[in-house]
C-alpha positions as CSV (number, residue, x, y, z in Angstrom):
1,X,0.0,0.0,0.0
2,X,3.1,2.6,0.8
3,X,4.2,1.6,-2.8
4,X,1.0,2.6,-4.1
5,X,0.7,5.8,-2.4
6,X,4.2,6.9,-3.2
7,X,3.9,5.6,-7.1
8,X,0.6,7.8,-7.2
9,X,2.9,11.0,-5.3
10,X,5.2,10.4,-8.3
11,X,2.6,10.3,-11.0
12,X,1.3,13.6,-9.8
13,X,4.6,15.6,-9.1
14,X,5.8,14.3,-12.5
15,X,2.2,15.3,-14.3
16,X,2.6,18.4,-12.2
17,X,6.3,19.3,-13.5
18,X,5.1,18.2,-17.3
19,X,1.8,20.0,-17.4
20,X,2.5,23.0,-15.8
21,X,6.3,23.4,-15.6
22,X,6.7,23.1,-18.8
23,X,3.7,26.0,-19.8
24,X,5.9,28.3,-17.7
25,X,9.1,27.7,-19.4
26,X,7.9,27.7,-22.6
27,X,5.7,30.7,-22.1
28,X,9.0,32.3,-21.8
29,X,9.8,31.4,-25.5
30,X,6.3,32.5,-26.6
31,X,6.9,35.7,-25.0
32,X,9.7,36.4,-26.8
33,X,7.6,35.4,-30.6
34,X,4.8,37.7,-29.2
35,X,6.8,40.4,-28.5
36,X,8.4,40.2,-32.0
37,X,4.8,39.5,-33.6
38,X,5.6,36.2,-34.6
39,X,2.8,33.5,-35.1
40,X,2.9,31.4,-32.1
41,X,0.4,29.0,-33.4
42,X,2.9,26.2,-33.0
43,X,3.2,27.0,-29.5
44,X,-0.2,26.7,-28.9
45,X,-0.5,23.2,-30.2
46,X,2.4,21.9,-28.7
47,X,0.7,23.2,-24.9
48,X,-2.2,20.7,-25.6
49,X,0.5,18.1,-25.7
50,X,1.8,18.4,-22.4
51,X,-0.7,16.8,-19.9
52,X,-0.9,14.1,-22.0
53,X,2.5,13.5,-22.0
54,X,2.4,14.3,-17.9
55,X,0.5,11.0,-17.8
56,X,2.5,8.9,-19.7
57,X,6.2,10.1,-18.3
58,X,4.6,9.3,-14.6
59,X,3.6,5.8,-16.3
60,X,6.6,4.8,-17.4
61,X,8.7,6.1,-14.9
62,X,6.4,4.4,-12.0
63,X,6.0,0.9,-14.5
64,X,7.1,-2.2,-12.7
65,X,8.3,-5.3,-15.1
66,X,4.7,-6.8,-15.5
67,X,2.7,-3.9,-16.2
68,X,2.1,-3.9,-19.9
69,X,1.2,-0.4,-21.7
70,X,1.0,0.6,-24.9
71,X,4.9,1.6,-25.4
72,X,5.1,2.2,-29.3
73,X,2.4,4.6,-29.0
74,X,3.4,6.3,-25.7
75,X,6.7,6.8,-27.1
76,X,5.2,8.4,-30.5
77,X,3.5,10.8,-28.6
78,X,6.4,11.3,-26.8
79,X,8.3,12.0,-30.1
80,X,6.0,13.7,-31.6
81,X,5.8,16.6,-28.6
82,X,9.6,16.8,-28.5
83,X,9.7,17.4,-32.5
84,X,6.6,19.8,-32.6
85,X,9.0,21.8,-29.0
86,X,12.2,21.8,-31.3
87,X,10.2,23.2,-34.4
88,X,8.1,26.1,-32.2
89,X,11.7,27.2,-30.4
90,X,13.5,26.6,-33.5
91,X,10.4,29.4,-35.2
92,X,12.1,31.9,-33.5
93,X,15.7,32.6,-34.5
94,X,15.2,31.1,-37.5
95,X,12.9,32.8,-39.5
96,X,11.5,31.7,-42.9
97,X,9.6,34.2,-44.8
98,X,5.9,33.5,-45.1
99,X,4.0,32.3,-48.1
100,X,0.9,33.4,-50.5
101,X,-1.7,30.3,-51.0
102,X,-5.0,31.2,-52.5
103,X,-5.0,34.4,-51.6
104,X,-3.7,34.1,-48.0
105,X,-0.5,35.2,-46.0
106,X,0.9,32.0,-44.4
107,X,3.8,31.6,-41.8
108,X,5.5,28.9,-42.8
109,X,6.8,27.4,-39.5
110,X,3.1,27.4,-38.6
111,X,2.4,25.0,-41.7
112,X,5.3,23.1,-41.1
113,X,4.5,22.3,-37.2
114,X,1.3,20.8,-38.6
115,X,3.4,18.0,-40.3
116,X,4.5,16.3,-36.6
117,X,1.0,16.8,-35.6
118,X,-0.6,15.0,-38.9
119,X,2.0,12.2,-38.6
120,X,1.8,11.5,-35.0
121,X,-1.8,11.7,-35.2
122,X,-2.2,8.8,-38.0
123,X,1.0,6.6,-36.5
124,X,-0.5,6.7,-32.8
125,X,-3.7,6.1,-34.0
126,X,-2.8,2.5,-35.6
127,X,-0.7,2.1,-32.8
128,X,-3.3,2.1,-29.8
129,X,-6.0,0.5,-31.7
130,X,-3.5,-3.1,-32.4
131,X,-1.3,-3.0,-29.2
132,X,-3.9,-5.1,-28.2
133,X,-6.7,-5.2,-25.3
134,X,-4.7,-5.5,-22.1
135,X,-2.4,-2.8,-23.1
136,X,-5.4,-0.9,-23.8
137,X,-7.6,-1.4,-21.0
138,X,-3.8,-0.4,-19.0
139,X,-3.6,2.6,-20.3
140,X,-7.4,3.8,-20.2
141,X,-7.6,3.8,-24.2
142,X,-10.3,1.1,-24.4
143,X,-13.2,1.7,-26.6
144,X,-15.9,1.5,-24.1
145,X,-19.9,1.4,-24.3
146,X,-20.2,2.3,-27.8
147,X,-23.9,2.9,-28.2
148,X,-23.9,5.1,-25.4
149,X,-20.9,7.0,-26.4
150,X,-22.6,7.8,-29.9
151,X,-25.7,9.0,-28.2
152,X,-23.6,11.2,-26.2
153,X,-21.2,12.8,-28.9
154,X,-24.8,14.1,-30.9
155,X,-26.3,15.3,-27.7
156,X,-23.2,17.2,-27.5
157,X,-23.1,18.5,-31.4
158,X,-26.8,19.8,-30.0
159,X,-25.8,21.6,-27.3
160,X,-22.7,22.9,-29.0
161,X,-25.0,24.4,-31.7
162,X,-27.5,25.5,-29.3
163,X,-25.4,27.2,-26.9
164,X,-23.6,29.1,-29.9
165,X,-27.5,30.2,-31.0
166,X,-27.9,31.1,-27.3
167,X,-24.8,33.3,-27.7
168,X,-26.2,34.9,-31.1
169,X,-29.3,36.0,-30.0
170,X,-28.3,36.8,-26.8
171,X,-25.5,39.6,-28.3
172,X,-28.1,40.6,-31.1
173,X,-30.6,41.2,-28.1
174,X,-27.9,43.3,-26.7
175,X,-26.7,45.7,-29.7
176,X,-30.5,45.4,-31.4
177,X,-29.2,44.4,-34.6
178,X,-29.5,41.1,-36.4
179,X,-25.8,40.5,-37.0
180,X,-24.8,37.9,-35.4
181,X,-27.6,35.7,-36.9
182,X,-27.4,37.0,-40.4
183,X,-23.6,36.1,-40.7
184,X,-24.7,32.6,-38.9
185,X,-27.1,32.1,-41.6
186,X,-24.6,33.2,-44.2
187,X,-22.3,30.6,-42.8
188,X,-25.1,28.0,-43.6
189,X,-25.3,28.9,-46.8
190,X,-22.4,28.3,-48.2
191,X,-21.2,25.2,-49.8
192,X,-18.0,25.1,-47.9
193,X,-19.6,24.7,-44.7
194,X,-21.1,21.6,-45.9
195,X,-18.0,20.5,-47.8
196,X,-15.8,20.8,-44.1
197,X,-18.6,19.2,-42.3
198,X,-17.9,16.2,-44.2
199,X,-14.1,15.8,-44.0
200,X,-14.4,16.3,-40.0
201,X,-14.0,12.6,-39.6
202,X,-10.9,11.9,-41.7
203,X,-9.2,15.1,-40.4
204,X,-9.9,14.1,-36.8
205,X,-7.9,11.0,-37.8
206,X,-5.1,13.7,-39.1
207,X,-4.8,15.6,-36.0
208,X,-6.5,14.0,-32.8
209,X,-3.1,13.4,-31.0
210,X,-3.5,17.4,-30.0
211,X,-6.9,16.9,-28.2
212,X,-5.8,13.3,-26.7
213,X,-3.1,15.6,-25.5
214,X,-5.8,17.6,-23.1
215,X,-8.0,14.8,-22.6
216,X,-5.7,12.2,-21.4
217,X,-4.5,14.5,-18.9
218,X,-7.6,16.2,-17.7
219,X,-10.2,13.6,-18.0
220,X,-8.3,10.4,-17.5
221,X,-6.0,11.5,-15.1
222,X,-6.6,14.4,-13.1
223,X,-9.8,14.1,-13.0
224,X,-10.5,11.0,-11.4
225,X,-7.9,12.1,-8.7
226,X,-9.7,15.3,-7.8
227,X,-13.0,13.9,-7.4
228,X,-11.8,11.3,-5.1
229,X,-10.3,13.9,-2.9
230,X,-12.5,16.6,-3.0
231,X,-16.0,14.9,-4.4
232,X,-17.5,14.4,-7.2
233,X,-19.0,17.9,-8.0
234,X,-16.6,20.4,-6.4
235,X,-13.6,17.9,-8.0
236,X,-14.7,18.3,-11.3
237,X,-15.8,21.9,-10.4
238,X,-11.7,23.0,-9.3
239,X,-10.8,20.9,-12.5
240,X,-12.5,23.1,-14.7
241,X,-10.4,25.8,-12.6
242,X,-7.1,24.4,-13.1
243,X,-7.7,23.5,-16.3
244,X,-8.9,27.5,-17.2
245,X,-5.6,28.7,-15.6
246,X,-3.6,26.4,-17.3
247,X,-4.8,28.2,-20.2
248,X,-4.0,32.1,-19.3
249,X,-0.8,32.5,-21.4
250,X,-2.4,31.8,-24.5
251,X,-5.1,33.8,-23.2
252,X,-3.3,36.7,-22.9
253,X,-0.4,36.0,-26.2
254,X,-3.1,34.5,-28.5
255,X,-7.0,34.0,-27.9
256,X,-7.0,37.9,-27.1
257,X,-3.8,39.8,-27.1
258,X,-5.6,43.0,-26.3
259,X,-8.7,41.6,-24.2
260,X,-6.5,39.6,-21.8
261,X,-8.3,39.7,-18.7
262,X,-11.8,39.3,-20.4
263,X,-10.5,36.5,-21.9
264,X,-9.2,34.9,-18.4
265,X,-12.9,35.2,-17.6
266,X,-14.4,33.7,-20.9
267,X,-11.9,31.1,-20.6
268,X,-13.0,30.2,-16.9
269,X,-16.4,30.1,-17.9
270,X,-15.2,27.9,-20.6
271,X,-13.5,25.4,-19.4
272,X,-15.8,25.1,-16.1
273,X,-18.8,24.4,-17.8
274,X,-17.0,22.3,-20.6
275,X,-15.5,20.3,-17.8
276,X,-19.1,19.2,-15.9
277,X,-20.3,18.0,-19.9
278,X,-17.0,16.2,-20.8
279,X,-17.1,14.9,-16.7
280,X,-20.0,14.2,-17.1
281,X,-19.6,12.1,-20.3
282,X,-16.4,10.9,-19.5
283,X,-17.9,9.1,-16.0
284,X,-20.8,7.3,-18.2
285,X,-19.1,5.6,-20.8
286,X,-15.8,5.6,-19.3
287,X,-14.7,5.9,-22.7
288,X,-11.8,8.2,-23.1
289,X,-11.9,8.6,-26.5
290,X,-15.5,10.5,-26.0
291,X,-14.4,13.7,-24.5
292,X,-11.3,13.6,-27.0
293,X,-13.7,13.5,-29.7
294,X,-15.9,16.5,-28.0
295,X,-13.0,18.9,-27.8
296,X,-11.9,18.3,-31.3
297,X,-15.7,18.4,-31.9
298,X,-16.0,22.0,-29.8
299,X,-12.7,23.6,-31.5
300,X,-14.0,22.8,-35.4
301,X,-17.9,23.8,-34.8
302,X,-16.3,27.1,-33.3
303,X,-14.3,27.9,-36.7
304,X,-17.2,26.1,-39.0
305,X,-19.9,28.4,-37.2
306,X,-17.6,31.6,-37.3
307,X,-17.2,31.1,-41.5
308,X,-14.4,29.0,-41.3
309,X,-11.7,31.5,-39.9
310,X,-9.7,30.8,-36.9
311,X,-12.5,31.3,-34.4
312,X,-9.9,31.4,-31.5
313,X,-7.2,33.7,-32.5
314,X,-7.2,37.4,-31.3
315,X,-10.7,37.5,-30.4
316,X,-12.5,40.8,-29.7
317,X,-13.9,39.9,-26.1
318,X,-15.9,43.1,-24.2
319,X,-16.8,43.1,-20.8
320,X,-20.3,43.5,-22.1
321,X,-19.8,40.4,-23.7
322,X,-19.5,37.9,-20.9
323,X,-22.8,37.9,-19.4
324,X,-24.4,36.7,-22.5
325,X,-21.3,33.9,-23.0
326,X,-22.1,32.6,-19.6
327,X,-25.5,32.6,-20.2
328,X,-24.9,30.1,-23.1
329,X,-23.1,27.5,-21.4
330,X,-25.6,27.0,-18.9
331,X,-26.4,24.1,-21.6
332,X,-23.2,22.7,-20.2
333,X,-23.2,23.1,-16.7
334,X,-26.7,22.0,-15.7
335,X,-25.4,18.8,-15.6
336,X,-23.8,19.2,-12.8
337,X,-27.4,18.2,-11.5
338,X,-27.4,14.7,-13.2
339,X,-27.5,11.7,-10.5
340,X,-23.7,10.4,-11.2
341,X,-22.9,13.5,-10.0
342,X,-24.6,12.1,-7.0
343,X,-23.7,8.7,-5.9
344,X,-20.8,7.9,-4.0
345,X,-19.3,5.1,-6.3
346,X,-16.0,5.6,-7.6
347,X,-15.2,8.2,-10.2
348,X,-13.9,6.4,-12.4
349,X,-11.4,2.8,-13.2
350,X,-8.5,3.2,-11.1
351,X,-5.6,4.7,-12.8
């Protein structure tokens, strides 16, 4: 039992030095491509790498001789964070002019940090699904409760959809115009919508090792460990929390360069209410793979819905704006009011 306990102290100091020590360090680098105007895009991916890869140092650093994990696939995402970290820092002092494509300016370190992210993505993907079932069900990657997990992921395209209407009307209410929903309708019109709708599946294929990244760390991990310490509601509650600040470096160098505070806030909001859904999902099917495909969901609707630009870079976020944002997610965080939220039983498999 002493073993245990100081195995599970390990785990979390390493997750803790990965997760968040490394934000701080590299937000130093960042700094110094925001300062200079740089895009810093590639640092943004490579932070969604780290909790995942919190989870699996802590793993294999804690593994005893008969614990079998899925090591070619561990080590891929390994490899692939430590390629995508070498290309971000190397974006600084060595700078490659950017590029025209169909019309567009595009920084070509950004493109090329996609490449690691595309590879990895497709490699780890074939790796966890033939490592086999006890490796699997090891590391927490099992495909679990199917049906359910289906029924959850379009209940969560609903309120996705629904909360972003929420928004709309909510900020047309508040300016009396009819923007917001005539350049949603626009958006609806338009072939390309449609088009990107379609390929959502094979590009979540292309590029899911970013939002496993998050997931593995928040849901499978931490998660679990904060409800069994602090409950089930205020756990998930203070993960939300965590999980927001984890977040405020981008939120000030990226989401919103010149809204940083208000984007603190948003982000809070956020991540709080996203956390009781993706909890809340994540404790029904025990299926890992659910809130993974949520967040890649809830990223693409974002751009999709906003006409296909990037929905999340230098946002314009008012003060005024926040009381209709939280507004929207109540969608989200009423279910901190379902029963499993309730009962006593264990969070979720132990990790």
């Amino acid at each position: 039992m002493t073993d245990n306990k100081s195995a599970e102290k390990k785990k979390l100091w390493i997750f803790i030095a990965i997760a968040y020590g490394l934000v701080a360090v590299m937000s130093i680098f960042m700094y110094i491509g925001f300062r200079r105007q740089y895009d810093i895009t590639a640092f943004v991916n490579l932070q969604m790498m780290y909790p995942a890869c919190g989870v699996i140092l802590g793993k294999l650093i804690t593994k005893s001789d008969d614990d079998k994990l899925p090591m070619a696939g561990y080590i891929t995402v390994l490899a692939t964070t430590a390629v995508m970290l070498v290309m971000a820092v190397l974006s600084l002092f060595w700078r490659i002019g950017p590029i025209m494509a169909a019309g567009q300016v595009i920084d070509v370190w950004n493109l090329l940090s996609q490449f690691p992210i595309m590879f990895g993505s497709v490699i780890t993907y074939i790796l966890f699904w033939t490592c086999g079932r006890e490796k699997r069900e090891n590391a927490g990657i099992e495909r679990r409760n199917i049906r359910l997990s289906v029924i959850l992921v379009a209940v969560f395209i609903a309120l996705v959809i629904g909360r972003c209407m929420i928004a709309v009307f909510l900020e047309d209410f508040r300016t009396g115009t009819d923007k917001e929903l005539q350049a949603v309708l626009a958006v609806c019109r338009s072939p390309l919508t449609w088009v990107t709708l379609l390929v959502l599946p094979v590009n979540f294929i292309m590029s899911f090792i970013a939002f496993f990244g998050e997931e593995y760390g928040w849901r499978y991990y931490l998660q679990p460990l904060m409800q069994r310490r602090f409950g089930k509601r205020a756990g998930v509650l203070l993960l939300g929390l965590v999980w927001a600040l984890w977040h405020i470096d981008v939120d000030f160098m990226f989401y919103a360069k010149d809204y940083g505070l208000q984007a603190v806030a948003s982000q809070i909001m956020t991540c709080v209410a996203s956390a009781v859904f993706l909890g809340y999902a994540y404790m029904k099917t025990e299926n890992i793979w659910v809130p993974v495909i949520m967040h890649y969901l809830y990223n693409n609707l974002g751009a999709i819905i906003s006409g296909g630009s990037d929905s999340l870079k230098d946002q314009v976020i008012e003060w005024n704006m926040l009381p209709a944002m939280a507004a929207s997610f109540i969608v989200f965080f009423l279910f901190i009011f379902m029963p499993i939220y309730r009962r006593d039983a264990a969070a979720s498999p132990e990790q």
